[in-house]
Each structure stands twice: as C-alpha cells, then as structure tokens.
C-alpha positions, 0 to 999 in steps of 0.5 A: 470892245468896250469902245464899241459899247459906249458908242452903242450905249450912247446911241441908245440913250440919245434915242430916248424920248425924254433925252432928245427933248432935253436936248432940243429944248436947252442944248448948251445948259443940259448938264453943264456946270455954269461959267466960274461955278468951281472959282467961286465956290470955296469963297461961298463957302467960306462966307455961309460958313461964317454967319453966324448960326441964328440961336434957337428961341429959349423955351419957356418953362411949364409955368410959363406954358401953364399961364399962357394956356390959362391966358389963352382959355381966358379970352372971350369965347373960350370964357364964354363955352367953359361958362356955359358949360358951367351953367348946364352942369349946376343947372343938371344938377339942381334939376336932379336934386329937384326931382328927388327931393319932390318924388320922395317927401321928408319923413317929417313932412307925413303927419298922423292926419294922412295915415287911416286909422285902419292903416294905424291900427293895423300897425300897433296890432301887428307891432304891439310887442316893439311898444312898451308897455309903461309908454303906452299907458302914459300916452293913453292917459289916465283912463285906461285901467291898468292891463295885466298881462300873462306871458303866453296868453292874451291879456285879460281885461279886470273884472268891473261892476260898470256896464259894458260901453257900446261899439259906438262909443268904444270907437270913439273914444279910441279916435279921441285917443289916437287924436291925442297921442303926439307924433314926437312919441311915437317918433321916440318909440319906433 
C-alpha cells in the first residue's frame, strides 16, 4: 500500500504546474548534486577553514571619537551654520536688551524739570510726614522761619508784625525754592 502511495504521490506532484516547467526548462540539473561535489568538499573545507580569520578594527576610545566629532563640526559648512546660529542668538539678545533698556529710562535720567510742579507739590503734601523736618529747613535755607509743630494738629505759622505777602509772590518764591533744592537731596531723603 504504501507503494501504491508514493506512485500516486509522485504523479500528483509531477502534476504541478511549477514542477513540470522545472522539469521542462533543466532536466538534467533539477535537483542534482554537481559532478564530484562530495570529493572536493571536506578540502574546501578544510582550506576556508584555514584563513585566517580578518581581526575586526580596533575601536578608538571616546577622546578619540569626541575629537573626530569636533573635527567633523570644524568643516566649513558645519562652521559656518553654528556661526550663524551664534550671530542670531547675540543678535536676539542685544535686540532684547535693546528695547528694555529704551522703554524704561534709568532713574537718573528724570530730572526735577520734567516733573510739574503740581505733581511735586502734590508729592511732598502727601509724604510731608516720610521728610525730616531738620532737612527741610537746611534745603530750604535761611528764609524760612522756624515752624513749630504740635503733635496732632496743624502747625501754625509764628505770629509777625510784617504785612502778609501777596498770592503772587508767595508762589514765586516756592518756585524759586523748588528751583534750589538739589536732586542729590532729595534722592537722600526718599
């Protein structure tokens, strides 16, 4: 019976396309072992086994590997992106600075000329108690009498026999002593 299987076997697969052509196209190397195939093969062998085997290149150490990839960015077109690159990030940052340094002016830079003298006065009204009271005098001069003061209640001008000076004149000479006081001193007292 099992004869009677391979003989079907075979003429089953003798009946596949792929076969046939295989057979039709080479029938004498289908599946055949070339002449003397098994006589040369243990001296083949033998003689691969022989080389020698190539040694792999030695690999070079992470300084070496650092200097080559310093090397590398040192050519010209990697030196010349990392430059441009350099030259965009101070650039951005000079431009930054910039534009800081223009939208908010140094302290020093206001003088008492570009404050109003409704803004100054409005300012040592509402701060009259942060000045002392030994400052003012000295940087208002001798002109002004000495005003005593009562704690809880408004200071009251001294009593004189000379005539009241006019509105007029009383304004200029607080413009005159505004003129005189020196920005150093008032730096000091805030």
């Amino acid at each position: 019976m099992s004869s009677m299987n391979d003989k079907e076997l075979r003429d089953e697969l003798g009946e596949l396309p792929f076969l046939k052509k295989m057979k039709e196209q080479s029938p004498q190397t289908g599946l055949q072992v070339p002449k003397n195939y098994f006589k040369h093969l243990p001296d083949e062998v033998l003689r691969k086994a022989k080389e020698p085997v190539p040694q792999p290149l030695p690999q070079p150490s992470w300084m070496e590997r650092a200097g080559e990839f310093f090397a590398g960015l040192l050519q010209p077109r990697y030196a010349m992106a990392f430059a441009s690159v350099l030259a965009l990030v101070v650039a951005g940052i000079w431009f930054i600075g910039k534009s800081d340094r223009e939208t908010a002016p140094p302290i020093a830079a206001v003088s008492l000329n570009d404050i109003s003298d409704e803004e100054l006065f409005a300012y040592v009204s509402e701060n009259i108690s942060d000045f002392d009271h030994d400052l003012v005098l000295e940087t208002a001069g001798p002109e002004l009498p000495e005003i005593k003061t009562q704690s809880k209640t408004k200071p009251s001008l001294p009593k004189t026999a000379a005539p009241k000076p006019e509105v007029e004149e009383m304004e200029e000479y607080i413009d005159d002593v505004i003129d005189e006081i020196n920005v150093e001193d008032l730096e000091e007292l805030l």
